[in-house]
N, C-alpha and C positions, 0 to 999 in steps of 0.2 A: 270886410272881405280880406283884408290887409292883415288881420292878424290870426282869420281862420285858414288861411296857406299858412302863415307861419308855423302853427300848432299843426296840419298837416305835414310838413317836411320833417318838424321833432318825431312827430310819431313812426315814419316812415324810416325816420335815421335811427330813431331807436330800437324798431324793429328789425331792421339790418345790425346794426350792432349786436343786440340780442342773439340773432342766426349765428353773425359770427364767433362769439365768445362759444354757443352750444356748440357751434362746428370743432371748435381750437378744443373744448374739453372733452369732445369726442375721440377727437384724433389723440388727444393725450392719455385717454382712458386706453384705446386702444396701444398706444403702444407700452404705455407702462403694465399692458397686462402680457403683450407678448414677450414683455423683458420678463417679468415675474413668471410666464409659465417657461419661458427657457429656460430661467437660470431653475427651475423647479424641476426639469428634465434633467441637465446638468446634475444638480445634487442627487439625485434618484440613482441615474445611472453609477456615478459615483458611488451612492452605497452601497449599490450590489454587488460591485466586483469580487470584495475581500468574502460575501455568505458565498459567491458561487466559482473563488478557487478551495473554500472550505467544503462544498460539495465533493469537488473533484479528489481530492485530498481522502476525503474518508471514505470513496469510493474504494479508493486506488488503496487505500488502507487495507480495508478490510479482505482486497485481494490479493495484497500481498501477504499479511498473515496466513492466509488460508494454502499461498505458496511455499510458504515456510514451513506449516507443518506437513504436507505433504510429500515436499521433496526429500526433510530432513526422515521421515518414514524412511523413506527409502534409500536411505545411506546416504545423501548428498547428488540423490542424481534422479531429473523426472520422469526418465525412460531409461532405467538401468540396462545399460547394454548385455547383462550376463550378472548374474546370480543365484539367490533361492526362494521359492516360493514360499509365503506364508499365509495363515487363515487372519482374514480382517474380522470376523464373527462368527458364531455359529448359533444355528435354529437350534429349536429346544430338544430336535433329534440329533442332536451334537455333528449335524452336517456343516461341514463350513457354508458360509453364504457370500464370501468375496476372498479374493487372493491378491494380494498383493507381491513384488518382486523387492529383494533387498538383495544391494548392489556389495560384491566381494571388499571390504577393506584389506582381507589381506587373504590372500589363497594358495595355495603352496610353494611356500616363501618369497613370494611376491607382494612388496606393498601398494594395495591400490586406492587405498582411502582418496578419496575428492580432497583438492585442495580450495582454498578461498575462491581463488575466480573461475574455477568452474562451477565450485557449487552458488557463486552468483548468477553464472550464464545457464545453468539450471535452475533458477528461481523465473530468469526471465522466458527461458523456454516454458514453462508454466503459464506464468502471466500471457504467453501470446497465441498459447493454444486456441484453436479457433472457438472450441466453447468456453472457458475461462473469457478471454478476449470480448464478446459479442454479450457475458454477463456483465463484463464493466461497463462494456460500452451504452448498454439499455440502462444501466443504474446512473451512470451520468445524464444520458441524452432525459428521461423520465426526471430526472430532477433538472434539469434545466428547461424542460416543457411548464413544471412549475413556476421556475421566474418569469416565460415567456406570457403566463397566466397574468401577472402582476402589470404585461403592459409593456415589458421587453421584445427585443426583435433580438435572436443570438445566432451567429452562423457560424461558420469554418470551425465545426466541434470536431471533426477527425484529428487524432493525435498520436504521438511514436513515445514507444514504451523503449529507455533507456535499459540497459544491463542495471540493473540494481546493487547499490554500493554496501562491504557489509560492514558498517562501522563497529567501534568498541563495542557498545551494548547495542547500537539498534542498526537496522537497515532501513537503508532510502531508495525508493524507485521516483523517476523523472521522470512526468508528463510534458512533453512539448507538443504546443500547438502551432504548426505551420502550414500555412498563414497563421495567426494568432487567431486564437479565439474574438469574437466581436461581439461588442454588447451594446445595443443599440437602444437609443429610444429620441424620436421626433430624429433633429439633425443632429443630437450627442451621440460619440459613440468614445468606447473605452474597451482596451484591450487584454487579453492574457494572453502571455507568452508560453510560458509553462509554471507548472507547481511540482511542487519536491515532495510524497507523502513518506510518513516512514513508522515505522512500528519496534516495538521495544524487543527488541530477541539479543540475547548473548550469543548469537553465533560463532565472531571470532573464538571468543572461552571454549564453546561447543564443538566445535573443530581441535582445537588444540589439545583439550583431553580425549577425542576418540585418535588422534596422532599419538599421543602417550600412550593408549591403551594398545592399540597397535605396534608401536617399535617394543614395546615391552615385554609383549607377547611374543614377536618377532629376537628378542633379547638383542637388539640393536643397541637401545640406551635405558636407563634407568631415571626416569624425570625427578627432577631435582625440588620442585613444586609439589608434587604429587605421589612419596614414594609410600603411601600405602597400597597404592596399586602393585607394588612388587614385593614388599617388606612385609616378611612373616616368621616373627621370633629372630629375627636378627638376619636373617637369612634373602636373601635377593635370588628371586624363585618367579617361575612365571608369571604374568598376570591369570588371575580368574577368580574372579566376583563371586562365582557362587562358591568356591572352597573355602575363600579367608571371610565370607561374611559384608565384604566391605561394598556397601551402597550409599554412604555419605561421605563426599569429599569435603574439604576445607572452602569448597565455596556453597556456602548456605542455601543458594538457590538455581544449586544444580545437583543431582542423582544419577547414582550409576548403577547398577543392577541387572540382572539373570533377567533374556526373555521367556514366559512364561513356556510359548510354544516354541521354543529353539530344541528342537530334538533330528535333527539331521545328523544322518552318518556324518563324522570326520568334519564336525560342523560347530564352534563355539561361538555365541553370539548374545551381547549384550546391547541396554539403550540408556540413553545418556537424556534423561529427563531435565526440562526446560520451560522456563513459560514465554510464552508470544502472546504481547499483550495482558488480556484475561482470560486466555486462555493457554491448556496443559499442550507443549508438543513430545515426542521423543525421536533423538536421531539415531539409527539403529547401526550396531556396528559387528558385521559379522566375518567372522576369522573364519576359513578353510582351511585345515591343514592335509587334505585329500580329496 
């Protein structure tokens, strides 16, 4: 009897044992899985920041190009206060089918060509128009419903469109997001502050030769850079593109030339071809001398 209690208590103690080591590799199972799925939240979150300030970036891209050639259409300004009207196409019954407005660079002996920071605070007037504005805004908010696909939670996406800077070759527009954008997943969360997009355009160059084409015409100055705009046979004579021929400058990947439909009274007017990006813009620069 004496040694079947014995072999009873062993069994009874080893079955307690038994409980408790399954309990302790329970308990260990679970937390080493809620370390591993944190730190798996953690790294997740982590990689999507840099694909979805690359979102925001080619959003904001691709509306600024589209600012660019638009405004530079029209002389440096996205609501020319006063100008001339032009045909944007025409139907095959040679009716125009759009007008567009090009803004005076120079009108009777007045220089009014746009300088730098206006024609950036007309890039931004563009950009914030309410339809421009509400297509970036769907183009972002639609790709970031994307990541939210993936398992993300992302809020405070409202954001302020900077005046746009126009550097050497290219221009930059600044997204800020305040509060920051948030990108959340379980209790990770990571943040963007703002992103910088920017696109390739020779504006600065593009402005400085329609200011040359301009004071030349005006016979203010004779560019020192550029004197085949005035130099003809030796001679220092107005500017005009269509008389001496001359539609390539010395810089390779820019054009100057005769509007095809510039035919207005008292009206000369040329564009200064450019590319943004991959694609062709022109800034259009129109003399009045009546």
């Amino acid at each position: 009897m004496q040694k079947r209690g014995q072999v009873t208590i062993f069994i009874i103690l080893g079955i307690v044992v038994l409980a408790v080591l399954a309990w302790l590799f329970f308990i260990k199972g679970d937390i080493l899985g809620t370390i591993t799925g944190d730190e798996r939240a953690d790294v997740f979150v982590a990689s999507q920041v840099e694909p979805i300030k690359g979102l925001v970036d080619d959003c904001t891209r691709k509306q600024l190009v589209d600012s660019i050639i638009y405004v530079s259409r029209s002389g440096g300004y996205f609501d020319p206060p006063v100008g001339e009207e032009y045909c944007e196409g025409y139907t095959e019954d040679l009716e125009c089918e759009e007008t567009f407005l090009i803004a005076h660079s120079y009108v009777e002996g007045q220089n009014r060509l746009v300088m730098l920071d206006k024609f950036a605070s007309e890039l931004q007037d563009y950009m914030m128009e309410e339809e421009n504005l509400n297509r970036l805004k769907g183009c972002i908010n639609n790709g970031l419903n994307d990541f939210e696909d993936k398992g993300l939670s992302i809020s405070n996406r409202e954001f302020i469109l900077g005046v746009p800077e126009i550097g050497a070759e290219e221009v930059y527009q600044k997204v800020s997001f305040n509060p920051p954008l948030e990108i959340k997943k379980d209790d990770y969360v990571a943040t963007v502050n703002e992103v910088v997009a920017s696109a390739n355009a020779p504006l600065k160059r593009v402005q400085n030769v329609a200011a040359d084409i301009t004071e030349c015409y005006m016979g203010m100055s004779i560019p020192d850079n550029y004197n085949s705009y005035c130099e003809f046979e030796g001679s220092m004579i107005t500017f005009n593109a269509g008389w001496y021929g001359v539609d390539i400058l010395k810089d390779s990947d820019i054009m100057i030339g005769n509007m095809n439909n510039c035919n207005t009274e008292c009206v000369d007017c040329y564009f200064i071809r450019f590319d943004v990006e991959e694609f062709e813009a022109e800034f259009n620069v129109l003399l009045k001398e009546c």
